[in-house]
C-alpha positions as CSV (number, residue, x, y, z in Angstrom):
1,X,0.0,0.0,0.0
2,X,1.4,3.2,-1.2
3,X,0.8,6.1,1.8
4,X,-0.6,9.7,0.5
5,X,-0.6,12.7,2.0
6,X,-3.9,12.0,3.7
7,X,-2.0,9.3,6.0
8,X,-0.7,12.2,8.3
9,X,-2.8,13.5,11.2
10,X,-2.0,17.2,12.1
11,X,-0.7,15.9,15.2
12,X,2.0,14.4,13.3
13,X,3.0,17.4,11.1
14,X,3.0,19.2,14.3
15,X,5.6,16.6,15.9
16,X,7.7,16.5,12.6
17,X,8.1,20.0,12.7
18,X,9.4,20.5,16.1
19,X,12.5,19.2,15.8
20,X,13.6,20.7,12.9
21,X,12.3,23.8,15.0
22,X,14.6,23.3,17.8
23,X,17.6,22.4,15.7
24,X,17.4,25.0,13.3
25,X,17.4,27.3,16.2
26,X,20.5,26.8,17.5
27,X,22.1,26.8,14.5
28,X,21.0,29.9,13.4
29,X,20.9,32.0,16.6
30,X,24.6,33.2,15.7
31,X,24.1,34.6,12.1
32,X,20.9,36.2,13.6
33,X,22.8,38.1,16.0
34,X,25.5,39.2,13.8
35,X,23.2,40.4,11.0
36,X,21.1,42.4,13.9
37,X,24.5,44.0,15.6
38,X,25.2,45.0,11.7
39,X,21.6,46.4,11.3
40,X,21.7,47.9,14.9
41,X,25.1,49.2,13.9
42,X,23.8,51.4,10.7
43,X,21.0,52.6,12.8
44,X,23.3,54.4,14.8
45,X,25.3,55.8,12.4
46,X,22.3,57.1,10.9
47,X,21.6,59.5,14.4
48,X,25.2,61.3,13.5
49,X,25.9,60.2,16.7
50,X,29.2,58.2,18.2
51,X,30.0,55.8,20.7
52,X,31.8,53.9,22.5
53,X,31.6,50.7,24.4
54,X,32.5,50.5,28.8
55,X,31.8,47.9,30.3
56,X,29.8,46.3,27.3
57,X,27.5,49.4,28.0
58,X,27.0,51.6,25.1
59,X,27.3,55.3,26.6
60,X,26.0,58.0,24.0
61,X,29.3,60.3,24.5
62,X,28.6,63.2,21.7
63,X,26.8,64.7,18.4
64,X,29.5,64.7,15.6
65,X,30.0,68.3,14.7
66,X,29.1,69.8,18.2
67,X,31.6,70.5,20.7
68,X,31.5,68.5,23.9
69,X,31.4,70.7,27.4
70,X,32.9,68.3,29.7
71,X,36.1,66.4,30.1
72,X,35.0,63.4,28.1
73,X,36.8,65.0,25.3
74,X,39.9,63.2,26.2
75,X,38.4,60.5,27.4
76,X,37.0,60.4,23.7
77,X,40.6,60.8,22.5
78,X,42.0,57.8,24.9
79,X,38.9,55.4,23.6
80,X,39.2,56.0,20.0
81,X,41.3,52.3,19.3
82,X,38.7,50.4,21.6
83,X,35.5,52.5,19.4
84,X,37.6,51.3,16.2
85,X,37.5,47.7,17.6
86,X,33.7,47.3,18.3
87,X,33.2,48.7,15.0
88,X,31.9,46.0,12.1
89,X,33.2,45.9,8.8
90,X,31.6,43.0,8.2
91,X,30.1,39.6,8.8
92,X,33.3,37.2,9.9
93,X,34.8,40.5,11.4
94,X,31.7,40.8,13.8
95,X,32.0,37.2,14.5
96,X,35.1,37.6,15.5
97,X,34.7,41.0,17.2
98,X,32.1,39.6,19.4
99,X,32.9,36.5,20.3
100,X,36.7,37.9,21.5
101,X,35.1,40.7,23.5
102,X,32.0,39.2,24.7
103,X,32.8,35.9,24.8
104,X,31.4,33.0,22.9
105,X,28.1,32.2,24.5
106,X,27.4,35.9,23.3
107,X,26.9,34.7,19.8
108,X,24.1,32.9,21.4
109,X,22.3,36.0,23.1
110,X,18.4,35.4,22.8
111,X,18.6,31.4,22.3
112,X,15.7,31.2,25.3
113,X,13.2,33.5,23.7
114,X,14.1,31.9,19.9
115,X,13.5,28.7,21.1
116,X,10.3,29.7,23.3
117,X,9.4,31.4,20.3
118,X,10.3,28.7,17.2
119,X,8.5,25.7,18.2
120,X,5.0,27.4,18.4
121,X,5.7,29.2,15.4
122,X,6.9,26.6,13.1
123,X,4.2,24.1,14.6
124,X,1.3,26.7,13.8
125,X,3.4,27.7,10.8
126,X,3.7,24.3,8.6
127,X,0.7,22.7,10.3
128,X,-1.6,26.0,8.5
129,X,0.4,25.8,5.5
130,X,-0.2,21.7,5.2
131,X,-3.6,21.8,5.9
132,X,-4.6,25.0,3.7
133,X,-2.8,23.6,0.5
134,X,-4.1,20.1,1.3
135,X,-7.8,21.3,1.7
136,X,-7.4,23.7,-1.3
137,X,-6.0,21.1,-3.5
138,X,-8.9,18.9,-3.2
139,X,-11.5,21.1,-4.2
140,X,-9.9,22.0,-7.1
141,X,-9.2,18.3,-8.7
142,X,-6.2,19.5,-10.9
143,X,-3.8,17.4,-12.3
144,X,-1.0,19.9,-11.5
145,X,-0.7,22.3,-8.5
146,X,-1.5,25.6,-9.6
147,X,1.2,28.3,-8.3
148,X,-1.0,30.2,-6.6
149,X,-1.6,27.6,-3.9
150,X,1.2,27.2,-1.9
151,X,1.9,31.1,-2.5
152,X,-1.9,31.6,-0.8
153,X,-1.1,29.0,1.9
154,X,2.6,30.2,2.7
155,X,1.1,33.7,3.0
156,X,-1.7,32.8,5.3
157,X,0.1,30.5,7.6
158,X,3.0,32.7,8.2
159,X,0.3,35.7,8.6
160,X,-0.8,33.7,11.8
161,X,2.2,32.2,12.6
162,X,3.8,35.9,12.8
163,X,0.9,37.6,14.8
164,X,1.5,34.9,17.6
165,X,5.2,35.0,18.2
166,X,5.5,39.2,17.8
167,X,6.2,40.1,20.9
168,X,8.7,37.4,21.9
169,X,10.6,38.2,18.8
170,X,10.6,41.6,20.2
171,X,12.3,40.5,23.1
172,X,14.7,38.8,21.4
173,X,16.0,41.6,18.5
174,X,16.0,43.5,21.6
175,X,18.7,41.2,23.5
176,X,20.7,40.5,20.7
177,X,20.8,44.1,19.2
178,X,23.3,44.3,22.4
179,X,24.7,42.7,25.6
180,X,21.3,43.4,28.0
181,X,20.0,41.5,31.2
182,X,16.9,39.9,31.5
183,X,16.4,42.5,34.1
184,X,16.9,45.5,31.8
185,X,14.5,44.0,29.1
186,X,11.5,43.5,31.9
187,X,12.4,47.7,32.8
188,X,12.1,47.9,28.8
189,X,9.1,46.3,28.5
190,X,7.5,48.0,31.4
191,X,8.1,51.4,29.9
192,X,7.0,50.6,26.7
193,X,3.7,49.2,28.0
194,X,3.3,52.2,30.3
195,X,3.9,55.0,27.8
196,X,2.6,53.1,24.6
197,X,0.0,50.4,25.3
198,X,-0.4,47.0,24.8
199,X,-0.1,46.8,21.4
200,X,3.2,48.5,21.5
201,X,4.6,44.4,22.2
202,X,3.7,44.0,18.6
203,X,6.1,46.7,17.0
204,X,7.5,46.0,13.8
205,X,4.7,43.2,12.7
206,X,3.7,45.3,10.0
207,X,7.4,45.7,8.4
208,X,8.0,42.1,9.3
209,X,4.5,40.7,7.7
210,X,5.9,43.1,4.8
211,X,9.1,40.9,5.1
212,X,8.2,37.6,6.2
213,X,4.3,37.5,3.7
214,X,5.9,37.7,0.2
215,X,8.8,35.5,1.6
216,X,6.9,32.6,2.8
217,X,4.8,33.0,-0.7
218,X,8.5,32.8,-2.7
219,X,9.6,30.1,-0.4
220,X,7.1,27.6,-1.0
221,X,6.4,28.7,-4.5
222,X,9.7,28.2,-5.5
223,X,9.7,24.8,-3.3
224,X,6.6,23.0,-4.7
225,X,7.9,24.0,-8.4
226,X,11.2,22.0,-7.7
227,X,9.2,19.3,-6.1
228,X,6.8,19.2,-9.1
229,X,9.9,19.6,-11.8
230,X,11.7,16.9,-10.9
231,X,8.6,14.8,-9.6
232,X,9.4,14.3,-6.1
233,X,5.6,14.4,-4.8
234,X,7.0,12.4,-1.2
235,X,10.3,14.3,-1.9
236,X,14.0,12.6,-0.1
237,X,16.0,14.0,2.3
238,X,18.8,15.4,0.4
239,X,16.6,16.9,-2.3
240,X,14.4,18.9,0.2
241,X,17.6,20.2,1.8
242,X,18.9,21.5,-1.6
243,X,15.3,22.7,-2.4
244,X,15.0,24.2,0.6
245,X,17.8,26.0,0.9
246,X,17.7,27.2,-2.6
247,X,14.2,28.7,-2.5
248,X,15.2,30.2,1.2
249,X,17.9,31.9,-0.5
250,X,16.2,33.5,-3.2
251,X,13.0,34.8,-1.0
252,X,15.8,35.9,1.8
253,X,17.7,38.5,-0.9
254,X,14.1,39.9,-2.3
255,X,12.3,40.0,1.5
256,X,15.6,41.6,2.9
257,X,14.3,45.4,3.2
258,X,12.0,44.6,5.6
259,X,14.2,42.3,7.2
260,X,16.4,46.0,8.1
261,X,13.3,48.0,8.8
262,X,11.7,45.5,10.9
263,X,15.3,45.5,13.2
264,X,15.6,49.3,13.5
265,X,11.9,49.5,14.5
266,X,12.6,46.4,17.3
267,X,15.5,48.2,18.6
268,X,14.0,50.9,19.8
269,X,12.3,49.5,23.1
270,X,13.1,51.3,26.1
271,X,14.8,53.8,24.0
272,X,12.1,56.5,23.3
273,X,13.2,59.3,25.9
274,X,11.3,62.2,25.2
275,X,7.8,62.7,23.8
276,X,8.9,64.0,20.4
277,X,10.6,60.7,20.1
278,X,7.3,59.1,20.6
279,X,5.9,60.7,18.4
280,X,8.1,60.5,15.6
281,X,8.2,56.5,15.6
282,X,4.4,56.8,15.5
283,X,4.5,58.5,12.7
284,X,7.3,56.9,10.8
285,X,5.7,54.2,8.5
286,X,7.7,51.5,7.3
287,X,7.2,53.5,3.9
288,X,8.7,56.6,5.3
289,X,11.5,54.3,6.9
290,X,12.5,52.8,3.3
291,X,13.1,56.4,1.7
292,X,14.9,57.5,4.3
293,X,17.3,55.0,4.9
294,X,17.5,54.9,1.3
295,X,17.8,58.7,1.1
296,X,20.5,58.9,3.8
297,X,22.5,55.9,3.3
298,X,22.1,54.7,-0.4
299,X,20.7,51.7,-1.8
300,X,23.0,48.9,-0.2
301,X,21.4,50.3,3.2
302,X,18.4,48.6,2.2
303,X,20.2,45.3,2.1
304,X,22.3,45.7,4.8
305,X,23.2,42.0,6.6
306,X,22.7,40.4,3.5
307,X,25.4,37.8,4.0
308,X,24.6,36.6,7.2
309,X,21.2,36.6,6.6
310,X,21.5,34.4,3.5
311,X,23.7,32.3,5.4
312,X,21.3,32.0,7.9
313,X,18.2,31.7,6.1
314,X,19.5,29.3,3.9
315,X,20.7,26.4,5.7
316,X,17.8,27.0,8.2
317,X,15.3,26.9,5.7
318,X,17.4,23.6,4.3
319,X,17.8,21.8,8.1
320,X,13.9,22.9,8.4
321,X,12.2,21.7,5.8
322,X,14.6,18.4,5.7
323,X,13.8,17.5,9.1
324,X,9.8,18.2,8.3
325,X,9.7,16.3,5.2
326,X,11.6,13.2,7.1
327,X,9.4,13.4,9.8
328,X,6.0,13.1,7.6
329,X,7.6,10.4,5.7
330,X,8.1,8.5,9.1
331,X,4.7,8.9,10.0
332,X,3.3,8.2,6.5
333,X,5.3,4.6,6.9
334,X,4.1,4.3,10.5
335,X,0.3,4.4,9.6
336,X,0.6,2.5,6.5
337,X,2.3,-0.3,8.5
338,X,-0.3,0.4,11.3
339,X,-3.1,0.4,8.9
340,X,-1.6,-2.9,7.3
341,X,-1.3,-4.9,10.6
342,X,-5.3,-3.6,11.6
343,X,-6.3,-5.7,8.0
């Protein structure tokens, strides 16, 4: 008896999709934070402002172009070498950077939150998506998959999936954007709820469905087509990895825009000090945000991180799909033998 795709229970895609979850996590927590200290970085080149690092605390020291009134002018002089050396030039020279001056569980900063936030996410993530295109696919009796079904599904499921996991994902740009305690994020938080609302916790949804939408819809677009291409309808291990991480790459470097936006708005909790601050971000659209990044810093602004997040998004998208499609096969073999032995 040859098993279909009906053979899996939701249950099951949710099982097979947690441990690709958890995996791809870990392995990707470390490009994550590099690509976010890059993004965080040309956010604060973009105040005109400088910095430099004391006791892994970043202390706004002066405007560039105004004089300074205190003695922190030599201090600024004395500093200049260590400002040089927390200064990115570019992905393996943060890696490096950060792992020698914050050691090397740094490059894991926000793993809790990630993982707290992954497994929910991909579970309500693929489970949506399988269920949508399976449902959809049977009322339309085609012999071929149109396009614009896994495109609909991908969108939908990540719409939810998104919506759920916001404000962890806050949270965790937040800790990785630089060295913070737990107890400095809850004082974050507070504030923001205090001053902003509720809904404030879901900052940068709207850039990151702009980011995270049309990727899904590229993603499994791109992956069904391969599937259907070179006929792998119960596709092998090896040939989801490679059409995974080929279709992750390619919605990664089109979605990346948002990707940057999303970061700068995230970055911002706990750091809205004044009321024309606050009002500003409200009225800075993700829009607005695009021009003038693009305006002020030139067109490779907008794809800023582009390396590590390819990196990143690539193998993760490989590991992730890999591990799902392994796990439904399992699954698909254990109720077809289960089903056998009932008979």
């Amino acid at each position: 008896m040859t098993p279909t795709k009906t053979t899996i229970t939701p249950l099951q895609q949710m099982m097979s999709s947690c441990t690709g979850a958890i995996i791809t996590s870990i392995f990707v927590t470390p490009l994550d934070v590099v690509k976010i200290r890059l993004q965080t970085q040309q956010k604060e080149f973009m105040k005109n402002k400088c910095y430099i690092y004391c006791d892994r605390i970043i202390e706004d020291i002066c405007c560039i172009g105004q004089p300074v009134q205190n003695s922190s002018v030599g201090y600024i002089g004395q500093q200049s070498n260590r400002l040089r050396s927390h200064h990115f030039t570019g992905t393996a020279d943060a890696f490096i950077k950060i792992a020698r001056s914050e050691g090397i569980p740094s490059l894991w900063s926000g793993l809790p939150p990630t993982l707290i936030m992954a497994v929910p996410a991909t579970v309500v993530y693929f489970t949506v998506y399988d269920q949508l295109q399976e449902r959809i696919s049977k009322n339309i009796n085609a012999t071929q998959k149109p396009l614009w079904i896994p495109m609909f599904s991908g969108a939908a499921a990540r719409v939810f999936a998104a919506s759920f996991v916001s404000p962890i994902e806050l949270v965790r740009t937040k800790m990785q954007s630089k060295r913070l305690s737990y107890i400095e994020i809850g004082q974050a938080i507070r504030s923001l709820v205090q001053y902003q609302g509720l809904s404030s916790l879901w900052r940068g949804l709207a850039p990151t469905l702009m980011r995270d939408v049309p990727f899904s819809s590229i993603y499994w677009a791109s992956y069904e087509t391969l599937k259907q291409k070179f006929q792998q309808e119960q596709p092998t291990f090896w040939f989801s990895f490679a059409a995974g991480a080929s279709s992750g790459a390619i919605a990664a470097v089109l979605t990346l825009p948002f990707d940057v936006i999303k970061t700068h708005r995230q970055i911002e909790l706990g750091e809205l000090e004044t009321q024309q601050a606050k009002s500003e971000l409200t009225k800075s659209s993700t829009y607005q945000r695009l021009v003038n990044l693009y305006q002020k810093r030139g067109f490779r602004a907008l794809f800023t991180g582009i390396v590590p997040r390819v990196v990143k998004v690539a193998p993760a998208c490989a590991i992730m799909i890999s591990t799902y499609e392994f796990g439904k096969h399992f699954f698909r073999q254990f109720n077809s033998s289960k089903t056998n032995n009932d008979f």
